[in-house]
Structure formats: C-alpha cells, structure tokens
N, C-alpha and C positions, 0 to 999 in steps of 0.2 A: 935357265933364265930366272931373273930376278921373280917374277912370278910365280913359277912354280916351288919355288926355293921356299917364297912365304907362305905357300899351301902348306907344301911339306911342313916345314915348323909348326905352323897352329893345329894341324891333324897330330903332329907330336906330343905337343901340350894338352889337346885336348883328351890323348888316349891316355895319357901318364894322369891326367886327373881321373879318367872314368876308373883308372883301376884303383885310385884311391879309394875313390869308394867303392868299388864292390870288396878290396880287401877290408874295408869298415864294416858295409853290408854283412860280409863272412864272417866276419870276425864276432860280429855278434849272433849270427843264428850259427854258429860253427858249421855249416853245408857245406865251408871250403874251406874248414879247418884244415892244416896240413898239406895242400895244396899247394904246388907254385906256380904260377902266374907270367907267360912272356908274351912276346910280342913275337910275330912270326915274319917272315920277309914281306910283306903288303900291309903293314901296319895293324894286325890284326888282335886282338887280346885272344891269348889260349891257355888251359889250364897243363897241370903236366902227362897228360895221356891228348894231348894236340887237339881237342876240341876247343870250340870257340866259346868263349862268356857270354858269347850273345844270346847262346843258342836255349839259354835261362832266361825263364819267364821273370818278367821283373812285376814292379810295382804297376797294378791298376790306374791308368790314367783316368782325370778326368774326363767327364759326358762330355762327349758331342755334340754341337747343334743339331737340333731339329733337323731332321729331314724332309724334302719334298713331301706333299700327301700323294699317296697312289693312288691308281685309277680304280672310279668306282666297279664295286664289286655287283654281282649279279640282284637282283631284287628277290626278298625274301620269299618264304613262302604267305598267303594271306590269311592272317589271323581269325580267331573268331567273334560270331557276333558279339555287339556289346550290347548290354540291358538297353530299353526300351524309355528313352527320357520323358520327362513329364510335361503334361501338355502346354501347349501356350497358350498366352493371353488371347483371347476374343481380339480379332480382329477391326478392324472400323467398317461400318455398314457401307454398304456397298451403291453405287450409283441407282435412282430407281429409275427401271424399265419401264419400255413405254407403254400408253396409255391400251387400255384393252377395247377389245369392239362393242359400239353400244348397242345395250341389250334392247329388245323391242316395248315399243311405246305402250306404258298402260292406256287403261280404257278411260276416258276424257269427256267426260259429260259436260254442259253448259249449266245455268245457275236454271233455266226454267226447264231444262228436262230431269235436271235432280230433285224439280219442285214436281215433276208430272209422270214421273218415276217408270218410263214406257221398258217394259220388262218382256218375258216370253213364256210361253206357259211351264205351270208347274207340275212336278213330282211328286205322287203320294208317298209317304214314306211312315208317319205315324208315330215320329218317337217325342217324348215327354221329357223336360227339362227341369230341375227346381229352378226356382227365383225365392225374389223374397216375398215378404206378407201380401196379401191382395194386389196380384199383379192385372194391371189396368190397361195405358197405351202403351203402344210399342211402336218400334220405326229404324229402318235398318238405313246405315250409314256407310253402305259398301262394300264392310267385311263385316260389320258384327250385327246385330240386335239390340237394340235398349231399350229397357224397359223398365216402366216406373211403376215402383212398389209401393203402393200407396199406404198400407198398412205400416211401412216400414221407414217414411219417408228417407228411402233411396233408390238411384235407378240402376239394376243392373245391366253388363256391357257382353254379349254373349257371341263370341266367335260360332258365325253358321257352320264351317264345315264340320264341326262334331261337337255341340253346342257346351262346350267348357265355356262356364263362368270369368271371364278373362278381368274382372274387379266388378266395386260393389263402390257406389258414391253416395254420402249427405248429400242431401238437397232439402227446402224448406218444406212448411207442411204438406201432407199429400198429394204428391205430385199425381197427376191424371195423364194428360196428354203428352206426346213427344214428337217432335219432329227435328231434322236433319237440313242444315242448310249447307252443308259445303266441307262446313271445320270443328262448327259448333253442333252441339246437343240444344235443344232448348226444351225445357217441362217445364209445364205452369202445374201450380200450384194451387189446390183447393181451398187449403185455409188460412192460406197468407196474402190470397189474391197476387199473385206475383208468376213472375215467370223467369225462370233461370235459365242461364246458355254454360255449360259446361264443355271445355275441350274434348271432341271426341278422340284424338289419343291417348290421352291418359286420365280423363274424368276432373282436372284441376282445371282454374282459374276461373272460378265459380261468379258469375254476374248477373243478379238478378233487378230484375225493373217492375213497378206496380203499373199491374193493369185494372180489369174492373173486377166486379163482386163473383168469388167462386169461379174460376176459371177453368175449364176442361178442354176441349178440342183445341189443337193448335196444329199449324199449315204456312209451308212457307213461299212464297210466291215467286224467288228469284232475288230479289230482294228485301222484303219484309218479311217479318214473321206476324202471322195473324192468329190470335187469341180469341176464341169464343166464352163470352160470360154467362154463363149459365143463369147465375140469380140474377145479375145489371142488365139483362133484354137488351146487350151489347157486345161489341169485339171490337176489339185494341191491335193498332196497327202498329208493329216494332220494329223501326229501322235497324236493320242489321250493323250499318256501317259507326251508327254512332247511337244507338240504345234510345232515341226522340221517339215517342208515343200520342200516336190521335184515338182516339172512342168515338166510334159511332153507334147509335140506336138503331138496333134491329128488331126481332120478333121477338115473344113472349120462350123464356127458356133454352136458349141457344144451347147446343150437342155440337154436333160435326160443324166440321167445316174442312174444304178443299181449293184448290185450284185448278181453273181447266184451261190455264194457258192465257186466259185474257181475265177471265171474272173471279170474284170467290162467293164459293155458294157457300150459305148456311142455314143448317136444319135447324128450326125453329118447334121443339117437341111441344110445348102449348098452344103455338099455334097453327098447330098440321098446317106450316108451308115450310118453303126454301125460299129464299133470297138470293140474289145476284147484285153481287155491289162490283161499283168499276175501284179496282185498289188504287188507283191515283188521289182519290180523295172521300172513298169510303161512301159514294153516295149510293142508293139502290135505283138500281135498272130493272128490275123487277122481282115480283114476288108471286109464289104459285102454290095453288094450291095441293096439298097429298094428302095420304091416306092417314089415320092417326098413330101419333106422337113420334115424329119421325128422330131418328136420332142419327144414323150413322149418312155417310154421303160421299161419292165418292166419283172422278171421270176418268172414263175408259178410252180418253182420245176421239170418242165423238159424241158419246151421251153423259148425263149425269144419270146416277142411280142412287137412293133413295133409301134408307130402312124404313120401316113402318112397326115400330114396335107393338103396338097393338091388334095392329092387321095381320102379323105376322108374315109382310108383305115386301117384296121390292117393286121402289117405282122408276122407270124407268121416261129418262124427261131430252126432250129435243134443247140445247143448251142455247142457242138460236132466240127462243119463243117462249120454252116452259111449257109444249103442248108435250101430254102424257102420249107416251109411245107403248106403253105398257106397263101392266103389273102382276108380279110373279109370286105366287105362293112360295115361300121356305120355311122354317122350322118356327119352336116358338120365342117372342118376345126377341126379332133378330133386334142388333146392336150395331157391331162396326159391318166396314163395306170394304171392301179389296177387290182391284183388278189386276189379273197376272199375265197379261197380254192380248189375255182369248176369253177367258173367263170373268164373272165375276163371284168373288165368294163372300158370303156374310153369315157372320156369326150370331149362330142363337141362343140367345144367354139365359131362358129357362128350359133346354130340351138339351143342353149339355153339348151341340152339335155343330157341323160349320155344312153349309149348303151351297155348292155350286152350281154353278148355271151358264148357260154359253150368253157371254155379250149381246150377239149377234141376233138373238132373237128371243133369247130367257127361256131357250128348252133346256132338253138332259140336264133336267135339276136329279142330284145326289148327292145324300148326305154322310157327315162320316163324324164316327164319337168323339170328343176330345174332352177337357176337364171338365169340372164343375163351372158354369158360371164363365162362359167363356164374352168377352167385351170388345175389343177391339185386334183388329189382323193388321200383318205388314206382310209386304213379298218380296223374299231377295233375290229375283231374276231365277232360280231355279224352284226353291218350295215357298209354301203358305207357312205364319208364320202366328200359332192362336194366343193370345194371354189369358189366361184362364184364373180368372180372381176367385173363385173358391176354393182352387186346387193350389194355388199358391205354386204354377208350373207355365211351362208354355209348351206349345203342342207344334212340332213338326211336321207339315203335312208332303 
C-alpha cells in the first residue's frame, strides 16, 4: 500500500543518513576504521562480523527534566542540645491582686482620755537612759517619750520599748514642760515665755505662741493647751485648732497644773493652794488650801493629789469640794506626781528617789533610787517614766 511504501522510503533515507554519519563519527576517531558497514534484511545497520551499530554507545544526551519529588523519607535521628540563649527583656507588670484582709484596729483614744491618760499599773524594771543637758518635763505620746532638755534647749523623742533616742529637736529657750495633745508636742519655754508645738512624728513644723512670764507646767484638756506661769501668778489658755490665747490670774508662783476631766487644777507653790478654774473661760471655782510649796499635781480618776515640796508630803484632795482626804509622807523636797492606774508615784528631787503609794488609800509607800535630781514622771501604760535633771538621764521604772 501506498502507506507503507512511504514508511518504507523515509526509514531508507533515514538509515542511509545515520550511516553517514557514523561512517564520519569512524572516520575520525578510527573505531571503525576498515570496517564495512551494511544493511541486513529488516533495515538494520551492521558492521562486517553482523553486529549491529547500534549496539555502540553514542554521544551523551542532554539532561532531562526534573523529576517528580519522592516520598518523604523517614525522620532523622534528634540532634543535640543547642546552647542556652540569652535572657529576655523584663516583662510588663503584671495585674495587681486583690486587696489583702484588714489588719486589726489600733488602740483609739478620745481627745480627753488622751488628756487624762487612764493607764494600768506598772513594771519595775530600773534601767537609765541618757538625754540631753538638764532633762526636766517629760510626757509620753503613745509610742515614745519627750523630753525637754533644758540645759540644751531641745527635746528629746525616746522610743519606750528599749529606750533608743529616735531624734533630738531645737526648740526655744529652756524648754521645762511637755505635753501631748493627739499630733502635736507642745513645751513651753522658760526664757522666751512662749510655748511651742512640734510634730510628734518627726519633731518638725515648729510653732510657737507667747504666753505669760516664765512658763513651766503645761496640760492639755482635750482641746486647749494650758500654760502655767510661774513668775505672771498666771496660765494661758492655747487653742489647739487655731493657736488664739486667753491669761488668766491665779496664785502666787504657778508649778503644775492638770486636768480631771471637767476643771484644771493648779499648784500655786507661794501660795500653799491649788485652784480649780472651769476651762471655758478660765474663771476660778475654787481655791484650797495645802501643805507648803506645792508644785507637782496630778488626777487619778477620782481625786487630785498634791506635792508638798517642803512637807515632803502628798495631799490628797476630794475634786468635788477641795476637802483634804489625806496626807502621805514620801521622800524629800517631792516635785512631779504620776498616776499609773492603781498607783500614785512622786518624785523626790533632793533624796535622788521616786515613791509610790496605792491611790486608794496612800499606804504601801516604797521607794526606789533613780538619778540625781529627779523633777517630773510620765507613764506609758506599762512603766514609770523619771527625768532626772542632774543626771542628764531618765529612769525606767
């Protein structure tokens, strides 16, 4: 058939070309030098011992496409650790948690039990403090002590539970008395006639007010502070809230002075009495008479008591009337007066000592040594508390 006829031909031609060249191929690398070359009956090219040309490797063809990727292979084995990287940035703080339980309520005094300072009896203990030069009043503010240095004018601030010096403050000329109203210190001053209130946390914000001549005992009633003037035969009444000052005339040589809840007494040492004035307007509701030169004064929640510096005496007085209830021998030339719930104890400032005695009726008096020259006590709900101006210390009792 026409068909095959033209297969045939073009496998003709195309075999007649391929030996063209391979006899060029031969011809230059001589391999099939001498060699003759036919065609066999199925078109095939052979040399002259009847093998086929084919069955020679020819020229390297061109690459291939790429093949398929084959399937993955098994997973290796696991390498080892790598070093230890460096650390990161600080992260951002974190939400804050809630709030925690509150803790139990401190102890919460009102303004006239802070003024009438109802404590519970005390512990002998005996240990001695320094301060600074001639240490005078003292008066405790809850946790510490202060006490004014008169020699030194300044008062120091003394944490009771192991009586470390916790600062030392200016104040003007010889401060004498101190007392405690809530927030403030107040010491009057002897030779500036004035009286200052300093911060009792940190001993700053220093503000002082003129009272009368020579100022020593001071006492604060809840709301005022009251000033005894020793040389003015006066006490100055100082509003807490806004520093406004009244003076009224009292006895010859005012010393102490206290409050008992309604009155303030004051020791009158020239003229062997006490006074009772109403603090509303400083007028006197009575005056009585004691033993001589009284100087210190003090209430025990239901009587007043009395030093007698010369008698070496305490008097003990119905707050009521002024009728004497009693008078009790202690040491000599007593000075200040302190009540520790049950007790009263008064320092005697030429026999070096402090003497106690039961409220209740002025027995079991005993006495115990403390510095030189001891003047005015404070009580911090657990001990007594002595200033001792010649020893330039104060005494723990």
């Amino acid at each position: 058939m026409l068909r095959d006829r033209v297969f045939v031909a073009l496998t003709v031609c195309l075999v007649a070309a391929l030996i063209a060249v391979l006899a060029i191929g031969c011809s230059s690398s001589n391999k099939l030098s001498g060699t003759q070359l036919s065609i066999d009956d199925v078109g095939v090219v052979i040399d002259g011992e009847g093998k086929w040309v084919g069955d020679t490797t020819g020229l390297v063809g061109p690459q291939g496409a790429q093949g398929l990727q084959g399937v993955k292979g098994d997973t290796g084995d696991k390498g080892d650790k790598g070093d230890k990287g460096t650390t990161g940035a600080t992260g951002a703080t974190g939400v804050m948690g809630p709030q925690g339980f509150q803790g139990p309520a401190g102890l919460n005094f009102s303004e006239q039990e802070l003024a009438l300072l109802p404590w519970y009896q005390t512990i002998q203990t005996g240990y001695a403090f320094t301060v600074g030069t001639g240490p005078y009043g003292i008066a405790f503010d809850g946790a510490h002590m202060w006490v004014a240095n008169s020699g030194g004018n300044t008062v120091s601030k003394i944490r009771v539970s192991d009586g470390l010096v916790m600062g030392t403050y200016a104040v003007a000329g010889m401060p004498a008395g101190v007392a405690f109203d809530g927030a403030y210190i107040w010491v009057t001053n002897y030779a500036t006639d004035q009286v200052t209130k300093i911060r009792a946390s940190d001993g700053g914000g220093a503000v002082s007010y003129v009272v009368g001549d020579q100022p020593v005992g001071v006492a604060f009633d809840g709301t005022n502070i009251w000033v005894a003037n020793r040389n003015g035969a006066s006490v100055t009444r100082v509003t807490v809230s806004d520093g406004s000052t009244a003076t009224y005339a009292v006895g010859n040589y005012p010393v102490g002075i206290a409050f008992d809840g309604t009155n303030i007494w004051v020791a009158n040492a020239l003229s062997n009495n006490v006074m009772k004035l109403d603090p509303s307007d400083g007028s006197v509701s009575g005056t009585y008479s004691v033993a001589g030169y009284p100087y210190g004064v003090a209430f025990d929640g239901a009587s007043i008591w009395v030093s007698n510096g010369l008698n070496d005496t305490v008097t003990k007085l119905q707050p009521s009337d002024g009728v004497v209830l009693g008078t009790y021998a202690v040491g000599d030339v007593p000075y200040g007066v302190a009540f520790d719930g049950v007790n009263i104890w008064v320092a005697n400032s030429g026999s070096a000592t402090v003497t106690r005695i039961r409220s209740s009726d002025g027995g079991g008096a005993v006495s115990y040594a403390v510095g030189s020259q001891p003047y005015w006590l404070a009580f911090d709900g657990v001990n007594i508390w002595v200033a001792n101006y010649g020893s330039n210390s104060v005494t723990k009792l």
